[in-house]
MDAnalysis code that builds the backbone (N, CA, C; Angstrom):
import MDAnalysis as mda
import numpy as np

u = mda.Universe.empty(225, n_residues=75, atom_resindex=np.repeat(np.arange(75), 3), trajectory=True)
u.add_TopologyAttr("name", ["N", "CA", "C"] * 75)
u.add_TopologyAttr("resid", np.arange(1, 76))
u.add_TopologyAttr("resname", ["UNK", "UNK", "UNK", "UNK", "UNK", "UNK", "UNK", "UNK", "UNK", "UNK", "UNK", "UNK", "UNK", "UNK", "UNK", "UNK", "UNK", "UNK", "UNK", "UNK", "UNK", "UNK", "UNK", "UNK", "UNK", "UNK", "UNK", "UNK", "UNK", "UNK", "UNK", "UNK", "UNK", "UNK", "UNK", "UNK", "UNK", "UNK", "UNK", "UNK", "UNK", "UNK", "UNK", "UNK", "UNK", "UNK", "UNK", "UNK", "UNK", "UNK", "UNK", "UNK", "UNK", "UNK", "UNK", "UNK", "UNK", "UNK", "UNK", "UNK", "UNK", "UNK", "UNK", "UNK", "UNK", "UNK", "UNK", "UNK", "UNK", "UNK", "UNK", "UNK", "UNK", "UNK", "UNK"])
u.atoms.positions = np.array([
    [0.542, 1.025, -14.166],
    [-0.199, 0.402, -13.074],
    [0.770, 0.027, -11.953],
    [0.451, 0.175, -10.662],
    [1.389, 0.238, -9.643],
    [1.195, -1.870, -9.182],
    [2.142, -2.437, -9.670],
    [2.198, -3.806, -9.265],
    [2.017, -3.910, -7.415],
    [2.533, -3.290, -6.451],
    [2.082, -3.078, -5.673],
    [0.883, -3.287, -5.256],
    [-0.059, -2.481, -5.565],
    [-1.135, -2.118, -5.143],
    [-2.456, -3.433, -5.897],
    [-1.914, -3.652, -6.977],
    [-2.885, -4.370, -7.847],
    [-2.666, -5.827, -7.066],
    [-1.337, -6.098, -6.261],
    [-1.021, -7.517, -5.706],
    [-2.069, -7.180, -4.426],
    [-2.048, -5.951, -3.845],
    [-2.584, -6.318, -2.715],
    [-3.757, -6.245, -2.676],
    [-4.571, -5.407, -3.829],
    [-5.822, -5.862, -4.233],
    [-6.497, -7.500, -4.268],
    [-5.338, -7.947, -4.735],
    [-5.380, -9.161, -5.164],
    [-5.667, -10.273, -4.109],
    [-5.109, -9.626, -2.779],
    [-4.873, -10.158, -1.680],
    [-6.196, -10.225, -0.713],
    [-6.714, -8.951, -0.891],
    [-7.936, -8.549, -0.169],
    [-9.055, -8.824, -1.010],
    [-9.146, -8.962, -2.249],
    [-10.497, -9.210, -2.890],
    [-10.530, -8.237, -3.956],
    [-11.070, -7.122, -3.650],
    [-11.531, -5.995, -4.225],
    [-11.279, -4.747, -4.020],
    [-11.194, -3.951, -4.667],
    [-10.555, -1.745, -4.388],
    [-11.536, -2.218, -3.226],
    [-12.679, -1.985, -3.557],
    [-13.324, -1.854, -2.080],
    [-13.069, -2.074, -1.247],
    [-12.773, -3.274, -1.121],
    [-12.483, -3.824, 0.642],
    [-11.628, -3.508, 0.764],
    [-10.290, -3.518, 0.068],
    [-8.909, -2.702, 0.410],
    [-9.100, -1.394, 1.234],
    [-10.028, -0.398, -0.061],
    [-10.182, 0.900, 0.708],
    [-11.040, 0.837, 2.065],
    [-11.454, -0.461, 2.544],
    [-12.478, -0.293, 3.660],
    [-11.599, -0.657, 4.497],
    [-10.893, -1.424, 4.111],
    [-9.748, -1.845, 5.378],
    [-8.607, -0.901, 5.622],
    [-8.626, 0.287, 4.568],
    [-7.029, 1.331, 4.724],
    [-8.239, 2.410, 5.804],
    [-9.420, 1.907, 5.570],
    [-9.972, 3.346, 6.245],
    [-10.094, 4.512, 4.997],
    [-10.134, 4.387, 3.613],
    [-10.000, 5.396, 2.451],
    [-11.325, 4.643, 1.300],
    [-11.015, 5.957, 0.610],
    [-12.357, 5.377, -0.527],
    [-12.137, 4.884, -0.939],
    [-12.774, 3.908, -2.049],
    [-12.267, 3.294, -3.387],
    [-11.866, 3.683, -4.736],
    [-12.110, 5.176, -4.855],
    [-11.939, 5.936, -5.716],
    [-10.304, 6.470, -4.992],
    [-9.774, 6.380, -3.895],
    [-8.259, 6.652, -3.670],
    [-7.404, 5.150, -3.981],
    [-7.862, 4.265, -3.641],
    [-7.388, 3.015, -4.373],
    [-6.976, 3.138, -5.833],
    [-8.097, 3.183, -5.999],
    [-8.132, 3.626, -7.678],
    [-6.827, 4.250, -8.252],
    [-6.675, 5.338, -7.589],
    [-5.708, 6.183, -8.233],
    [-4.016, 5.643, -7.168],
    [-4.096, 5.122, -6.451],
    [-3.091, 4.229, -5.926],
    [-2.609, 3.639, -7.019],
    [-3.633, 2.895, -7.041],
    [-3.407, 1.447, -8.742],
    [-2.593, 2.124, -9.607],
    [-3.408, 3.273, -10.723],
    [-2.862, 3.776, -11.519],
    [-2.177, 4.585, -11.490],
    [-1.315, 4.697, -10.110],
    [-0.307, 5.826, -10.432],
    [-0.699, 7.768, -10.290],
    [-1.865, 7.654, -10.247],
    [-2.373, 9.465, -9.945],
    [-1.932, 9.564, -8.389],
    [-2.105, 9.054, -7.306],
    [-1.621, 9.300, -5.870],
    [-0.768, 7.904, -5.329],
    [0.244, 8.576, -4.427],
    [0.758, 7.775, -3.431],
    [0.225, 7.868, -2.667],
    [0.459, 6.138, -2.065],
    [-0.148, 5.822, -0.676],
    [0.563, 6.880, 0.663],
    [-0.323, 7.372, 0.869],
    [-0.029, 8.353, 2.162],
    [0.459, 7.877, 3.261],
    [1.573, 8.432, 3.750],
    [2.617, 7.681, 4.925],
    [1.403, 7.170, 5.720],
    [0.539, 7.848, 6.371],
    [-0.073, 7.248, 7.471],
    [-0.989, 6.300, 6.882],
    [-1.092, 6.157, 5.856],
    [-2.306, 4.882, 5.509],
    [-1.400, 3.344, 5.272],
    [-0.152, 3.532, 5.677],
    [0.970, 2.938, 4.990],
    [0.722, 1.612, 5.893],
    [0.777, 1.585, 7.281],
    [0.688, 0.648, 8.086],
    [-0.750, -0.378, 7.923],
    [-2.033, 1.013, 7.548],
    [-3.287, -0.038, 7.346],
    [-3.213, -1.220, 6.178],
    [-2.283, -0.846, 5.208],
    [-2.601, -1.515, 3.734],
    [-1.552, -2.566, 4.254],
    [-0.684, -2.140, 5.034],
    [0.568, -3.854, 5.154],
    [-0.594, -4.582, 6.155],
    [-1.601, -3.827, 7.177],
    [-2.010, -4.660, 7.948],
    [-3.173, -5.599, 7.087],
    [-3.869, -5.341, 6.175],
    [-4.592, -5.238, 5.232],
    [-4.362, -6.628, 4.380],
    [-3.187, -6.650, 4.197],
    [-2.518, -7.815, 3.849],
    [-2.079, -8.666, 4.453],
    [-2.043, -9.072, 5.861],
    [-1.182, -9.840, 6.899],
    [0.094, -9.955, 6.134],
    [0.693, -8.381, 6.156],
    [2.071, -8.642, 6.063],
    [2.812, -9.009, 4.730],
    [2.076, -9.004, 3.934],
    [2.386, -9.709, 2.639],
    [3.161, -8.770, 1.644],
    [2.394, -7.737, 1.615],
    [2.643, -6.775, 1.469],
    [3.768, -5.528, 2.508],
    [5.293, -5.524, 2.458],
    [5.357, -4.271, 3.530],
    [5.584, -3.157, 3.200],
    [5.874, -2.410, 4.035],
    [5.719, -1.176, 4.036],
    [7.013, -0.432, 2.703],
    [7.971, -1.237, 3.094],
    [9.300, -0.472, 2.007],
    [8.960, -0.232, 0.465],
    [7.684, -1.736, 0.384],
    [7.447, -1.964, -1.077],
    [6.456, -0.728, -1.138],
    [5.668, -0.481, -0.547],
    [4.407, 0.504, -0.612],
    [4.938, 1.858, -1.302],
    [6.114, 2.590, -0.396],
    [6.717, 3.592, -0.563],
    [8.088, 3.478, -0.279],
    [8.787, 2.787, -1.427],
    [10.259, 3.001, -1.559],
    [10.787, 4.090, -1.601],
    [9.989, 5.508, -2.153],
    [10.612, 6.626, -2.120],
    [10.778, 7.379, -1.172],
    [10.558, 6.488, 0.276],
    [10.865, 6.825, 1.665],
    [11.568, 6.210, 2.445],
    [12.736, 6.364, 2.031],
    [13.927, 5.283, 2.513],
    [13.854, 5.240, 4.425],
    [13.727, 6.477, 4.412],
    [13.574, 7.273, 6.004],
    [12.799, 6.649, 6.550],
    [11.716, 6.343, 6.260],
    [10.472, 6.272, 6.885],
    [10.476, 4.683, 7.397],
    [10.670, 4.230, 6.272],
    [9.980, 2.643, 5.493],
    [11.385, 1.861, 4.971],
    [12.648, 1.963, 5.736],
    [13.333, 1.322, 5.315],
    [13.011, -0.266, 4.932],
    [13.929, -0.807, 4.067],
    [13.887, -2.294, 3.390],
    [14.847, -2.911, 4.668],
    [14.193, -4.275, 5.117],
    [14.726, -4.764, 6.299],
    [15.936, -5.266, 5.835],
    [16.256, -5.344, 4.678],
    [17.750, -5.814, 4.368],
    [19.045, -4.932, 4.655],
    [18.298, -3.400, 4.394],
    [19.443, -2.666, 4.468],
    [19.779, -1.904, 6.067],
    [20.788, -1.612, 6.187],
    [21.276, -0.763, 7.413],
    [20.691, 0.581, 7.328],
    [20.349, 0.739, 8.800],
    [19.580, 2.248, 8.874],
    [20.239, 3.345, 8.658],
])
């Protein structure tokens, strides 16, 4: 289960409203949660906005150092 995703569930209420607020279904949530899909670069900004921030972007997709650097580290 992606701790990620289940916090920011957590944050917003429900898969649903998450997926209503990324602009995606709840059945792509779904598989967010458990690990079948990554959050897609461009949905990346709705789910931190989704969260006021609580959530950012580095945590979403760490395996995009490029993209989504961690504000700690040097670019």
């Amino acid at each position: 289960m992606n701790q990620v995703i289940k916090t920011a569930i957590a944050i917003v209420g429900t898969q649903k409203e998450l997926a209503q607020a990324c602009g995606v279904s709840q059945a792509a949530v779904q598989k967010w949660l458990h690990n079948k899909a990554k959050v897609a670069p461009q949905n990346v900004a709705s789910l931190v906005k989704a969260t006021d921030g609580k959530i950012e972007a580095h945590q979403i997709r760490p395996d995009l150092p490029a993209l989504f650097p961690h504000p700690g580290q040097a670019a």
